[in-house]
C-alpha positions as a LaTeX table, in Angstrom:
\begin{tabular}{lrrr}
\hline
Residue & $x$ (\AA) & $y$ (\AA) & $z$ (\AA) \\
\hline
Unk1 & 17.43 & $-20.78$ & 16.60 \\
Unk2 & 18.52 & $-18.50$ & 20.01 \\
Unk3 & 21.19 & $-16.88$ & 18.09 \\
Unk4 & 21.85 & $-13.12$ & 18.95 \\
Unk5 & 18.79 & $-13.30$ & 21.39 \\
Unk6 & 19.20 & $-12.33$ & 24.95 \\
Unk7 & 18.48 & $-14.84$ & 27.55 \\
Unk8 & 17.90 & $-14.02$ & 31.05 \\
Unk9 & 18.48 & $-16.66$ & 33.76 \\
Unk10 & 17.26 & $-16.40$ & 37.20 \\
Unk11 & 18.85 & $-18.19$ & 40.01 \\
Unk12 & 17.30 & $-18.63$ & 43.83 \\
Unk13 & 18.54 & $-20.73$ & 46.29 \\
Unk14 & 17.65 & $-24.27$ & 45.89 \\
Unk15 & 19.98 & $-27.35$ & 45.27 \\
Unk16 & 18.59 & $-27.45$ & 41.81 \\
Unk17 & 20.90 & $-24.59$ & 41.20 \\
Unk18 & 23.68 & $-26.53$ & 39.59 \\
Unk19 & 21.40 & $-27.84$ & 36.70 \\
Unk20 & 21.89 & $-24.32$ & 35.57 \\
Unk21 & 25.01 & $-24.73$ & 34.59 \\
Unk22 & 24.17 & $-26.91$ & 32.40 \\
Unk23 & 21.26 & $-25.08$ & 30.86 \\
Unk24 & 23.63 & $-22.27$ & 30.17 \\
Unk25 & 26.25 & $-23.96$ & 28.75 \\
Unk26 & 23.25 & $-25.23$ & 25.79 \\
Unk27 & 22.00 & $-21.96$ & 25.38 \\
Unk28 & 25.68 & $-20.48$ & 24.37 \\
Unk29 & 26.03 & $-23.49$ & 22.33 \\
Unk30 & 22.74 & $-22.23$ & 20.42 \\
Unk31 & 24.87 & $-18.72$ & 20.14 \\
Unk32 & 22.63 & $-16.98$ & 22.83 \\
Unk33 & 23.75 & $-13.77$ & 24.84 \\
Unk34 & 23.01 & $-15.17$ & 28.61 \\
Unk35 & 22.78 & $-13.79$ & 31.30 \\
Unk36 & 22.77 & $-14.88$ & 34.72 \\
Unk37 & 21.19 & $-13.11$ & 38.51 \\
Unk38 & 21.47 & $-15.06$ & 41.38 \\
Unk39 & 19.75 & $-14.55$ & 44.55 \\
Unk40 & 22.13 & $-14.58$ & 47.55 \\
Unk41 & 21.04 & $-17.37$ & 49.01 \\
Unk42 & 21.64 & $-19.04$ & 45.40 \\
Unk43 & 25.48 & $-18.38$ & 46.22 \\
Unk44 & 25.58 & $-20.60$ & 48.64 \\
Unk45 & 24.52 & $-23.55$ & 46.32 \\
Unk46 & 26.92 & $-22.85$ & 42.96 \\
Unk47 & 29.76 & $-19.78$ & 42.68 \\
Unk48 & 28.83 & $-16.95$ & 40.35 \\
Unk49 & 32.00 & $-17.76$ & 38.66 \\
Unk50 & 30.58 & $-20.44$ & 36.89 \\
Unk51 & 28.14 & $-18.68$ & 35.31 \\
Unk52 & 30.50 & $-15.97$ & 34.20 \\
Unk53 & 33.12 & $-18.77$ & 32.93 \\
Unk54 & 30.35 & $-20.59$ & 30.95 \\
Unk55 & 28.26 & $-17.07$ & 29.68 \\
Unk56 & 31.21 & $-14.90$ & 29.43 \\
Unk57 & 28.99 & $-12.03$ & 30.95 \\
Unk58 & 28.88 & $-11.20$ & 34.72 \\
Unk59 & 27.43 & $-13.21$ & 37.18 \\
Unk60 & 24.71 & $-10.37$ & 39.21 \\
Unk61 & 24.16 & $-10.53$ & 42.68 \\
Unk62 & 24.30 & $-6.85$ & 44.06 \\
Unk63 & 21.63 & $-4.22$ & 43.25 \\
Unk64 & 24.36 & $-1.80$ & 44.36 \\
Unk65 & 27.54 & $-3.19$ & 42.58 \\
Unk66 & 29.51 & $-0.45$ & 41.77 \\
Unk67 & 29.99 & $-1.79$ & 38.52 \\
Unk68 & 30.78 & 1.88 & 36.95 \\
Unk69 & 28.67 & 1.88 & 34.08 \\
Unk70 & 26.48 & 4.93 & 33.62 \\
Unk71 & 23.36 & 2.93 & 33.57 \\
Unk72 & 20.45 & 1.25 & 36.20 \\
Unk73 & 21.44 & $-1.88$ & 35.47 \\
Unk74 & 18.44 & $-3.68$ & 36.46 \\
Unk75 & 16.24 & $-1.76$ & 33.94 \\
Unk76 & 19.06 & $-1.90$ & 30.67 \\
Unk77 & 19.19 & $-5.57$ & 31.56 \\
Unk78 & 15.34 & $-5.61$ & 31.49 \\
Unk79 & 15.00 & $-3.80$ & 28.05 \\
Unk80 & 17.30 & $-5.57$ & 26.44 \\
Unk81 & 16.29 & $-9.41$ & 27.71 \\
Unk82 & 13.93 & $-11.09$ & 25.35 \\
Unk83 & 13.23 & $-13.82$ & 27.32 \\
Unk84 & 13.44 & $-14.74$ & 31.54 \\
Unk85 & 13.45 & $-18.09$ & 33.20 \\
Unk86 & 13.99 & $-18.50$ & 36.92 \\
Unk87 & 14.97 & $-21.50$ & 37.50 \\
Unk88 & 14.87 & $-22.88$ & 40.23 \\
Unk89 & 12.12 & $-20.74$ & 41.42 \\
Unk90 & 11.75 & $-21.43$ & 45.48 \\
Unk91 & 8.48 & $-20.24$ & 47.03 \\
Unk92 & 10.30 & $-17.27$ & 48.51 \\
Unk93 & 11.23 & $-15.67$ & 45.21 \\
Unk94 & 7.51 & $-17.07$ & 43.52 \\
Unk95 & 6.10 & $-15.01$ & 46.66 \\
Unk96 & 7.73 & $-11.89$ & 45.80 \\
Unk97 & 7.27 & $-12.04$ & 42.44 \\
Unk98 & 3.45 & $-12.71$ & 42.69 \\
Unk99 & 3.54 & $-9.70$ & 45.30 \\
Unk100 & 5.55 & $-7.14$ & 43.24 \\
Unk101 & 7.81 & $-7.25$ & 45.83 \\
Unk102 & 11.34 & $-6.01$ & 44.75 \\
Unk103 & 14.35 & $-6.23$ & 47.14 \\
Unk104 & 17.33 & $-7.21$ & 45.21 \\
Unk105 & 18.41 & $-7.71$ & 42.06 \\
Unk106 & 16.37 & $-10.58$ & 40.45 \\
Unk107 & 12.90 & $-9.25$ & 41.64 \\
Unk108 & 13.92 & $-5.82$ & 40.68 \\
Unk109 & 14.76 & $-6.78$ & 37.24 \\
Unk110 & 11.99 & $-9.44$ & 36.93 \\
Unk111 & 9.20 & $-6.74$ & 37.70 \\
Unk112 & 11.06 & $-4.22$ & 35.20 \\
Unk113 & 10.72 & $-6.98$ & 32.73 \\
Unk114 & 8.18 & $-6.71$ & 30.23 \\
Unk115 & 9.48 & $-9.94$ & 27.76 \\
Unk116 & 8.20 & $-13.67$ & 28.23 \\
Unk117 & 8.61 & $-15.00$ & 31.77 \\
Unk118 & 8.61 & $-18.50$ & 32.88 \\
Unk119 & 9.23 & $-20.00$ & 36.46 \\
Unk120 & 10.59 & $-23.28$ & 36.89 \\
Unk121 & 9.26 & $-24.13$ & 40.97 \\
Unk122 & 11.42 & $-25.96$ & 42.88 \\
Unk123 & 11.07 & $-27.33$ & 47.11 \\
Unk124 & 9.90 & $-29.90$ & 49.21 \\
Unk125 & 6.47 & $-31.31$ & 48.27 \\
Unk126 & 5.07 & $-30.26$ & 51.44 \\
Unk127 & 5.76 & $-26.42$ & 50.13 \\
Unk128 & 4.48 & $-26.85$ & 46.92 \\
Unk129 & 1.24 & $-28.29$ & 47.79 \\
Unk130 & 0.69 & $-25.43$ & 50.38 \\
Unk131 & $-2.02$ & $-23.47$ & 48.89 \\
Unk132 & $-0.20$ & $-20.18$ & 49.75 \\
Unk133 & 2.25 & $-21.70$ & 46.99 \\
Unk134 & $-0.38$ & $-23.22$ & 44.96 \\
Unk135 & $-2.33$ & $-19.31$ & 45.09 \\
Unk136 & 0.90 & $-17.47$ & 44.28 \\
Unk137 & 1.35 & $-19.17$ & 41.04 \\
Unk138 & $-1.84$ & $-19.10$ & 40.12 \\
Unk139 & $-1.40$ & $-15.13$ & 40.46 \\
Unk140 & 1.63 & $-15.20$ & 38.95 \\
Unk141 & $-0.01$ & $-17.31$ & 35.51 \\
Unk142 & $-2.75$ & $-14.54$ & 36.11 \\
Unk143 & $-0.20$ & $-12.11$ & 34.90 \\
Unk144 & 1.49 & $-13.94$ & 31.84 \\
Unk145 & 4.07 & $-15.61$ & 33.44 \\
Unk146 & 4.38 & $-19.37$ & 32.02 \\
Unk147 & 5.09 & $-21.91$ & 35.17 \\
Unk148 & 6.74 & $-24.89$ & 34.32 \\
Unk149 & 4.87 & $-28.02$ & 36.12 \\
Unk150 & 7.93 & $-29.52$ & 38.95 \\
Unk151 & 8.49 & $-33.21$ & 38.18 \\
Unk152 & 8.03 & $-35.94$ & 40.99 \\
Unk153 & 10.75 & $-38.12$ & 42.24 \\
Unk154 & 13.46 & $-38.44$ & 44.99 \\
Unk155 & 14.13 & $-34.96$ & 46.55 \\
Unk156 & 17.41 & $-33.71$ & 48.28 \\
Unk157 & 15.36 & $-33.86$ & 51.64 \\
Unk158 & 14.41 & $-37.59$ & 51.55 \\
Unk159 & 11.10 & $-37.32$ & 50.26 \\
Unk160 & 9.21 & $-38.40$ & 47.47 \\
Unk161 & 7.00 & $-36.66$ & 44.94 \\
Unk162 & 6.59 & $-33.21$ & 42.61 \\
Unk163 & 9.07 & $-30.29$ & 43.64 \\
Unk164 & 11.71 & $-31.38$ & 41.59 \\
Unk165 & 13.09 & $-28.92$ & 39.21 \\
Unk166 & 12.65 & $-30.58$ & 35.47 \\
Unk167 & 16.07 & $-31.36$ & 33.41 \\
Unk168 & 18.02 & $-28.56$ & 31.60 \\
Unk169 & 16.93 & $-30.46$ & 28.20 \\
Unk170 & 13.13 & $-29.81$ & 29.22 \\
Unk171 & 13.65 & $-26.30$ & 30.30 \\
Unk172 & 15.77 & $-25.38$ & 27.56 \\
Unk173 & 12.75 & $-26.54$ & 25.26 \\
Unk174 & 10.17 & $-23.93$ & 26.94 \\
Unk175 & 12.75 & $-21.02$ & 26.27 \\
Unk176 & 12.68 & $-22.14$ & 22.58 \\
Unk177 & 9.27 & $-22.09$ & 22.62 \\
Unk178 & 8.64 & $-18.80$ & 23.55 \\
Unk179 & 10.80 & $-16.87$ & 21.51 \\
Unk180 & 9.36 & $-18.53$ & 18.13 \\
Unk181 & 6.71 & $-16.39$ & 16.22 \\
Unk182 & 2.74 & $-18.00$ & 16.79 \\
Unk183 & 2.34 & $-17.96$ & 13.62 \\
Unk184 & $-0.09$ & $-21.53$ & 13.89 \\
Unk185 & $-1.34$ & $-20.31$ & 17.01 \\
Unk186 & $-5.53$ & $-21.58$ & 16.78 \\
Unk187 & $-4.07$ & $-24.08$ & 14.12 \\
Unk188 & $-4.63$ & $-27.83$ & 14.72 \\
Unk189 & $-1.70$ & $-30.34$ & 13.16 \\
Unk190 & $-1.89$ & $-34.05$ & 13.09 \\
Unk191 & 1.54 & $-35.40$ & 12.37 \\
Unk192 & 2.22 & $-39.44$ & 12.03 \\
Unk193 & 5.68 & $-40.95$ & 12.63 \\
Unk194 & 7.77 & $-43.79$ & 13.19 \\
Unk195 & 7.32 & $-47.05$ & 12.26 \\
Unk196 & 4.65 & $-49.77$ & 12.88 \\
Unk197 & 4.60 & $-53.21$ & 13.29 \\
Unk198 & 2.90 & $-55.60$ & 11.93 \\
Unk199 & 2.74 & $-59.35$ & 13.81 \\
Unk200 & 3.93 & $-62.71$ & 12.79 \\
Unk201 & 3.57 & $-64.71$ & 15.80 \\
Unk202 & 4.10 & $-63.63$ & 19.04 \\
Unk203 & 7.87 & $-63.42$ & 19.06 \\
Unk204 & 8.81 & $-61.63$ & 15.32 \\
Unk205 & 7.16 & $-58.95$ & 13.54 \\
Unk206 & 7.43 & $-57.11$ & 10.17 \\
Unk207 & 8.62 & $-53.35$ & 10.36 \\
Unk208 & 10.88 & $-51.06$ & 9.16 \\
Unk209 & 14.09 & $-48.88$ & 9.87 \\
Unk210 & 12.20 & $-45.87$ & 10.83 \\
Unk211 & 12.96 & $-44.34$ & 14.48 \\
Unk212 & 10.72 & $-41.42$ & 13.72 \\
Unk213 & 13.20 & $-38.38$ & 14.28 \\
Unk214 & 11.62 & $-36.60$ & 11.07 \\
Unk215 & 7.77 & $-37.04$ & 12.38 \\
Unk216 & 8.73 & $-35.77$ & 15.86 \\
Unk217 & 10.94 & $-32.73$ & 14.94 \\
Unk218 & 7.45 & $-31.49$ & 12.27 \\
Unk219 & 5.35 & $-32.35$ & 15.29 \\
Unk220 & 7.85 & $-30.05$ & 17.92 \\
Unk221 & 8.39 & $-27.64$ & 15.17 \\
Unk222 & 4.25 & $-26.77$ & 15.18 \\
Unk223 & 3.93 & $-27.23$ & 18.65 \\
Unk224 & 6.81 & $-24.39$ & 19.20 \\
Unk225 & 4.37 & $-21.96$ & 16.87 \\
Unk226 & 1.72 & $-22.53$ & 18.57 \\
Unk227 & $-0.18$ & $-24.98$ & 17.25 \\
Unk228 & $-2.20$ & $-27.40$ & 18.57 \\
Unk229 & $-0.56$ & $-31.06$ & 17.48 \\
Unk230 & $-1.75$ & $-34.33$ & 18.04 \\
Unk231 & 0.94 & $-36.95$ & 17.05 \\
Unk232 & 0.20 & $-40.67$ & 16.07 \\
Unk233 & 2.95 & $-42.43$ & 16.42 \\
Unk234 & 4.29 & $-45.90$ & 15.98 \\
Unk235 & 7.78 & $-47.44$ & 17.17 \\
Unk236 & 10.40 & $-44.95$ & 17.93 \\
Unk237 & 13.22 & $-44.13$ & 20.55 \\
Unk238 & 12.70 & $-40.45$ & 21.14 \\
Unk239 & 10.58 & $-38.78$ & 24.41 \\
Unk240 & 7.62 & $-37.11$ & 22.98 \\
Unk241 & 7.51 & $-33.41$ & 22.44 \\
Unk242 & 6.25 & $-31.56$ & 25.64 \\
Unk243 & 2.56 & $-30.22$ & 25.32 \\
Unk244 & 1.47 & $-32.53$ & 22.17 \\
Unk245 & $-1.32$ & $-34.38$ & 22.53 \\
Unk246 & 0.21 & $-38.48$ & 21.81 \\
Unk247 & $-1.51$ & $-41.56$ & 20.10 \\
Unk248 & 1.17 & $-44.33$ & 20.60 \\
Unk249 & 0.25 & $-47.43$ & 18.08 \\
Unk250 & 1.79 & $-50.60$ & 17.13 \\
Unk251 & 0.12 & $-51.79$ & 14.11 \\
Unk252 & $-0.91$ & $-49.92$ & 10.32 \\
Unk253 & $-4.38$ & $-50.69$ & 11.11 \\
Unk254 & $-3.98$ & $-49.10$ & 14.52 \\
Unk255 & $-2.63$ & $-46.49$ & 12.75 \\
Unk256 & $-5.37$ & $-46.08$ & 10.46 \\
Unk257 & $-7.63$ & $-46.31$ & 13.46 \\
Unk258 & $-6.13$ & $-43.61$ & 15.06 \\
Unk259 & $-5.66$ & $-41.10$ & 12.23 \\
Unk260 & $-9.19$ & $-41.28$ & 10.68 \\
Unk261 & $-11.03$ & $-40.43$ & 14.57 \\
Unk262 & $-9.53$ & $-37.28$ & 14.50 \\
Unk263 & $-8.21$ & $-36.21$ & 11.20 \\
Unk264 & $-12.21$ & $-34.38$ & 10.11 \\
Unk265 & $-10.87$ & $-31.73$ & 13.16 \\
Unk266 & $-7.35$ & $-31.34$ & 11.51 \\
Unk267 & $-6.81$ & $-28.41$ & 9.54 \\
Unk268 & $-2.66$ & $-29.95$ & 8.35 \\
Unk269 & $-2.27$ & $-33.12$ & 7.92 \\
Unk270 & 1.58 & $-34.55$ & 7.68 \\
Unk271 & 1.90 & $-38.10$ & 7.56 \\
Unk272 & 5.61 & $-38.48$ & 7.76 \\
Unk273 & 5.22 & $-42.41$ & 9.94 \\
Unk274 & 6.80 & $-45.48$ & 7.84 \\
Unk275 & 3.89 & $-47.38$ & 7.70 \\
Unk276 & 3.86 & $-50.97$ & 6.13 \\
Unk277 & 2.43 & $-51.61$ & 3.39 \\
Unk278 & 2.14 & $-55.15$ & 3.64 \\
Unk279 & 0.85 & $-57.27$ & 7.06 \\
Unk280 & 1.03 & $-61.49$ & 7.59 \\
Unk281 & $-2.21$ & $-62.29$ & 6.53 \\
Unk282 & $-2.60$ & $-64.97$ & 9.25 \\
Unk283 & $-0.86$ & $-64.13$ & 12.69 \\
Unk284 & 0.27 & $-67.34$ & 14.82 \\
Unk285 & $-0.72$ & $-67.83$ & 18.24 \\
Unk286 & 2.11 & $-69.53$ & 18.99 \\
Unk287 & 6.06 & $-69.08$ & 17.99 \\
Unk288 & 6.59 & $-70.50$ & 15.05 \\
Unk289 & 9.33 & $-73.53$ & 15.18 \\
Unk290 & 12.13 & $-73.67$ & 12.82 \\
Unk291 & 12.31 & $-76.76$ & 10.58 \\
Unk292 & 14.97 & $-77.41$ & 7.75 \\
Unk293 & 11.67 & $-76.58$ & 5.03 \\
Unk294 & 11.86 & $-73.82$ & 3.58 \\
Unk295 & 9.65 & $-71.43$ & 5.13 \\
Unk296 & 7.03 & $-68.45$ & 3.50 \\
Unk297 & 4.50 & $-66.06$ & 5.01 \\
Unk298 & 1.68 & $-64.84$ & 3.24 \\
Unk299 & 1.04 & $-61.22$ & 2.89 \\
Unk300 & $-1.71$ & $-58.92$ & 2.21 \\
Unk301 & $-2.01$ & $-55.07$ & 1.79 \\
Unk302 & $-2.73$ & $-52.67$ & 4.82 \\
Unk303 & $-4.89$ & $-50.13$ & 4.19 \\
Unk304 & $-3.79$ & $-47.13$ & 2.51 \\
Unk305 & $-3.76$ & $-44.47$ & 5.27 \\
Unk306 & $-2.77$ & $-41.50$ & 2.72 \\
Unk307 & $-5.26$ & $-42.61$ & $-0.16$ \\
Unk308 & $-8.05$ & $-42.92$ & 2.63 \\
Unk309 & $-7.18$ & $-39.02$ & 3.51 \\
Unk310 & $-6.88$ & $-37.79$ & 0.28 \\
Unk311 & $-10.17$ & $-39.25$ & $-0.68$ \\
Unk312 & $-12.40$ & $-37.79$ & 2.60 \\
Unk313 & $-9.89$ & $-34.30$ & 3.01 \\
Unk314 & $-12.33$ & $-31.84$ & 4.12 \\
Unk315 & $-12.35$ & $-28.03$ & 2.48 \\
Unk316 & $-9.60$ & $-26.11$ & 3.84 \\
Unk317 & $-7.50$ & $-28.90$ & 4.96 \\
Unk318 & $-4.01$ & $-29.56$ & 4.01 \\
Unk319 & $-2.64$ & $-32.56$ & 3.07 \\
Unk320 & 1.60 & $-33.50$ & 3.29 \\
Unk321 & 2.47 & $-36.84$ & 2.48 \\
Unk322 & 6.19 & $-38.11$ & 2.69 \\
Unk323 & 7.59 & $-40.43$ & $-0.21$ \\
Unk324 & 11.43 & $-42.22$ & 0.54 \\
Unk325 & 12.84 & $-43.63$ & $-2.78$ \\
Unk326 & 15.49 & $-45.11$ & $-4.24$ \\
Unk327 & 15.37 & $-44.51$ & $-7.96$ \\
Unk328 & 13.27 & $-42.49$ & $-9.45$ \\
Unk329 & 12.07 & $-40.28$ & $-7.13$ \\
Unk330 & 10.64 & $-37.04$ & $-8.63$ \\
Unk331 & 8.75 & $-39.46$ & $-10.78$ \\
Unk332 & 7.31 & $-41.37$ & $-8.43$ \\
Unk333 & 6.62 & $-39.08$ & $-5.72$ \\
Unk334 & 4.67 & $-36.86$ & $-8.14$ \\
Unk335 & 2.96 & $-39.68$ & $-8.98$ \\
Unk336 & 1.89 & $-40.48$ & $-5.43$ \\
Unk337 & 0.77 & $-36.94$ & $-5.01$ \\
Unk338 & $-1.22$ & $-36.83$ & $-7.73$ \\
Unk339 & $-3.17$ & $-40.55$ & $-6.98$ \\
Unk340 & $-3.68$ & $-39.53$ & $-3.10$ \\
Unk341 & $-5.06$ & $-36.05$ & $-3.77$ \\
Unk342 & $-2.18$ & $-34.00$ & $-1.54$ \\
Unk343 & $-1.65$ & $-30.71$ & $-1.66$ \\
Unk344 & 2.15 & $-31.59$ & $-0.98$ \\
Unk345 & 4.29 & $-34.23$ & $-0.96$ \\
Unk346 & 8.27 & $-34.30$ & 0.40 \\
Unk347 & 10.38 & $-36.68$ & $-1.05$ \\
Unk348 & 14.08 & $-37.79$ & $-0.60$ \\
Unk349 & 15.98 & $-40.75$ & $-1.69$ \\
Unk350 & 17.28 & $-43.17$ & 0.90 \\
Unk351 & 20.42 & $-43.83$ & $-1.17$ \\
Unk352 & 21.70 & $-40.05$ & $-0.34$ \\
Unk353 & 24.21 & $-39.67$ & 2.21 \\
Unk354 & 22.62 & $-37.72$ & 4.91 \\
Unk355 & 19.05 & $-38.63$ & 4.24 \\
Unk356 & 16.28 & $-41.29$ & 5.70 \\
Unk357 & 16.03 & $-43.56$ & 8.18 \\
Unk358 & 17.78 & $-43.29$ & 11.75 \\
Unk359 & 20.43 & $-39.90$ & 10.70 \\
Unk360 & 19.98 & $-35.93$ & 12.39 \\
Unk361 & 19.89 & $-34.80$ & 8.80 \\
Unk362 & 17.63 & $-34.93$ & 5.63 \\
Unk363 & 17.61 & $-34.09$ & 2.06 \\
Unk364 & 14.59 & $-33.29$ & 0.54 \\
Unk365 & 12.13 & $-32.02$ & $-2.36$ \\
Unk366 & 9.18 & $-30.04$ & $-1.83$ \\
Unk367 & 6.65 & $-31.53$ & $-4.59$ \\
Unk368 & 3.71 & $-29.83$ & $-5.20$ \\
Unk369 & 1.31 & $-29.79$ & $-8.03$ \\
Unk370 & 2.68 & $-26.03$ & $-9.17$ \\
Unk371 & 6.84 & $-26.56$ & $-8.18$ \\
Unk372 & 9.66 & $-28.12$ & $-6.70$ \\
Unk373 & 11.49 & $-27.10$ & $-4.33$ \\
Unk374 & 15.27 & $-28.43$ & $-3.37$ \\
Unk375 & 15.97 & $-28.36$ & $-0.36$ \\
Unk376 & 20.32 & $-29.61$ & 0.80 \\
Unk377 & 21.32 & $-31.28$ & 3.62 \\
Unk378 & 20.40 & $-29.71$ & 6.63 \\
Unk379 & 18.88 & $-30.82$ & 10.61 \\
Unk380 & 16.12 & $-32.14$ & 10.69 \\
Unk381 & 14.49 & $-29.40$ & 12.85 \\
Unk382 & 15.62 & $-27.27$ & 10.19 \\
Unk383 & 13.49 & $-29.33$ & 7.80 \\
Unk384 & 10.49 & $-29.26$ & 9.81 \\
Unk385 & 10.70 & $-25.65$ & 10.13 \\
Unk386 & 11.15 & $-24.94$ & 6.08 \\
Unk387 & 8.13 & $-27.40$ & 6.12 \\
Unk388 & 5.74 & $-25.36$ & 8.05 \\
Unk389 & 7.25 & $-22.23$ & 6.58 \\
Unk390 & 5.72 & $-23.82$ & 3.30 \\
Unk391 & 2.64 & $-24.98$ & 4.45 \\
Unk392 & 1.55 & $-22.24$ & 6.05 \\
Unk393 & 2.59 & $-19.63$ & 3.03 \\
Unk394 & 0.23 & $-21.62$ & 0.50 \\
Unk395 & $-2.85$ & $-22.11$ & 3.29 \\
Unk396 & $-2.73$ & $-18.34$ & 3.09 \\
Unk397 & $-1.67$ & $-17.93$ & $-0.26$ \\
Unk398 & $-5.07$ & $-20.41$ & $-0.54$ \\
Unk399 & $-7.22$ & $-18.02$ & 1.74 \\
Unk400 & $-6.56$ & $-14.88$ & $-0.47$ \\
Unk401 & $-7.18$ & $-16.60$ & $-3.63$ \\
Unk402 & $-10.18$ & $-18.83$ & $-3.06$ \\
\hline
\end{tabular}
C-alpha cells in the first residue's frame, strides 16, 4: 500500500521520540522511501543513526550540512515528500509551525511542503491544555494540517492525563489514510461483522468461529477512502478502526436492531457479521445442571437480517451480502443473492486452505447477477480493497446507465 511513496518523518524533542523508531521500521516494511528530520533538541532523546540504520537514507539535522549535493535540500525534500508526520510534535515546533516560523531544518521543510501534513502533539497535560497550545492547533487545522488527538495516561513527568503521543500502530494508520484516493469521500457504508451470540442460560451461549477480521478490514478499507462507516459489530478480538462510528452487539436480534435504525441513511450496505441463524427458544435464568439424561435445547429461527434489507433497500442503495460454504458454493450463493434481492454477494468455501473463519487471508468469488469474479488467496485488506474497487465501479456504472 506505501510502496515507492515518500514518507516524511518529523522528529522534535520529546521522550516520545523513540516510538519513531518503530514507526519507521513499519513503514520500510510496507516498501516506503522514509525519511527522517530531527530537531536538535530531538538528538538528545534518540541518535540520528538509528534512523539512518532503519531508513537507509540520512538522518537531517543541519540546514547548512555541507552535504555536497547541488540542490536546497529542504525544498527537493519538500517536492518530492508525499506525505509529513511530525511526530512527536512539542508545543515549540506546533508554535512555529502555526506561525510560519522557519529556523532550521524541519520548519523550513515543513512550510516548503505542500503534501498532506499531520502532527502528532506530544507534552505535559498542563501544556496541552494551555490555550496558547489549544489556539495554535486550531490554526494549524485552519490550514489543512490533520492533528492527531494525544492519548491520556501515565506521562514521563509523573502526571496523569492526554499529552501522550499515540502508538506507532495508530499513527502508522493516519499516514495510510492519507495517501489513499477519496474516492467514497460523501459516501456512507454500514458494514456488519463478527459473530453474535445467542444465550442459553447465563453461563453458555450459541455462536460461531467468526473473530470478524474480514468485516473490520471492509469497514477500515472505506473509512481510509473517505467514507463515512458505521460498523455493527458482534464478538470479535480486534480494536476498532479509528474514526468509524461503532455499534457493539451481542445478540442476532440486537443485530437486527441495530442495522435496520440506520441502514434507510446507508447508501452500501456489506453485511459480512456471522450471524446465527438459529437462537434457544427459551433462555434459563439460571445455569443449567448436568444430569446423566440426555439433554436437548429447542431452537427457533432469528430473523433474517439480509432478507429484511433486501426487501426495504431504498433506490440507489447497494446491497453486499457474504455467503461461507462448504459444498456447493456458486450454487448456493447465487441462490442467496437472488432470494435476498443483493446487488452482490461474495462467497468462499470454508474447506479452502486460506479462507474463513479466524486466518489473515481469504479466497473469494464476486457473485453478481451479470458475472463472477475469482478472486486467489490474498490479505484480507487486499480483499476489502478489490471489494470497494467493485462496488464503487457498478454504483457508477449504475449512475450513467439509469
Amino acid at each position: 500500500m506505501l510502496e515507492g511513496k515518500h514518507i516524511l518523518l518529523g522528529v522534535t524533542g520529546s521522550i516520545a521520540a523513540y516510538k519513531i523508531a518503530s514507526l519507521a521500521s513499519m513503514l520500510k516494511k510496507q516498501k516506503a522511501d522514509v525519511t527522517v528530520i530531527m530537531t536538535q533538541n530531538a538528538t538528545n532523546f534518540i541518535n540520528p543513526i538509528t534512523f539512518e540504520s532503519l531508513t537507509g537514507n540520512k538522518c537531517l539535522v543541519d540546514t547548512f550540512d555541507r552535504n555536497f549535493q547541488f540542490q536546497v535540500e529542504h525544498v527537493s525534500l519538500a517536492k518530492q515528500t508525499d506525505v509529513v508526520m511530525v511526530a512527536p510534535a512539542s508545543a515549540n515546533v506546533i508554535a512555529k509551525a502555526a506561525h510560519g516560523l522557519a529556523d532550521d531544518m524541519l520548519t523550513t521543510t515543513l512550510l516548503a511542503c505542500q503534501c498532506p501534513k499531520i502532527i502528532a502533539p506530544a507534552m505535559n497535560t498542563r501544556m496541552f491544555r494551555n490555550p496558547i497550545v489549544q489556539d495554535n492547533m486550531k490554526t494549524l487545522h485552519s490550514y489543512g494540517f490533520e492533528v492527531i488527538p494525544p492519548a491520556t495516561g501515565y506521562l514521563a513527568c509523573g502526571d496523569t492525563g492526554e499529552g501522550k503521543m499515540p502508538e506507532p500502530e495508530l499513527l502508522l494508520e493516519y499516514l495510510i489514510r492519507a495517501l489513499q484516493p477519496k474516492d467514497m469521500a460523501g459516501v456512507k457504508v454500514l458494514v456488519t461483522a463478527g459473530a453474535t451470540r445467542e444465550k442459553i442460560d447465563p453461563v453458555r451461549y450459541i455462536s460461531n468461529h467468526s473473530t470478524g477480521k474480514m468485516g473490520y478490514a471492509i469497514a477500515r478499507a472505506a473509512m481510509r477512502r473517505g467514507a463515512e462507516v458505521t460498523l455493527v459489530t458482534g464478538q470479535a478480538s480486534l480494536a476498532p478502526p479509528m474514526d468509524v462510528h461503532v455499534v457493539e452487539i451481542l445478540s442476532a436480534a440486537q443485530m437486527a436492531d441495530a442495522v435496520k435504525s440506520c441502514a434507510q441513511d446507508q447508501d452500501i450496505i456489506i453485511k459480512a457479521a456471522a450471524v446465527a441463524d438459529y437462537r434457544p427458544s427459551h433462555t434459563a435464568e439460571e445455569k443449567i445442571k448436568k444430569t446423566d439424561a440426555d439433554f436437548s435445547i429447542a431452537l427457533e429461527r432469528t430473523e433474517d437480517i439480509l432478507g429484511f434489507l433486501g426487501a426495504h433497500k431504498r433506490e440507489g442503495q447497494f446491497l453486499c451480502g457474504f455467503s461461507m460454504e462448504t459444498e456447493n458454493m456458486a450454487e448456493n450463493s447465487f441462490r442467496k443473492l437472488e432470494k435476498k434481492n443483493l446487488d452482490l454477494i461474495v462467497a468462499n468455501n470454508l474447506k479452502q486452505q486460506g479462507a474463513g473463519f479466524g486466518v489473515d487471508t481469504n479466497i473469494v468469488t464476486l457473485i453478481s447477477k451479470e458475472e463472477s469474479i475469482y478472486l486467489p488467496i490474498m490479505k484480507k485488506e487486499e480483499v476489502a480493497e478489490k471489494l470497494l474497487d467493485y462496488i464503487m465501479a457498478h454504483r457508477s456504472d449504475r449512475a450513467n446507465h439509469p
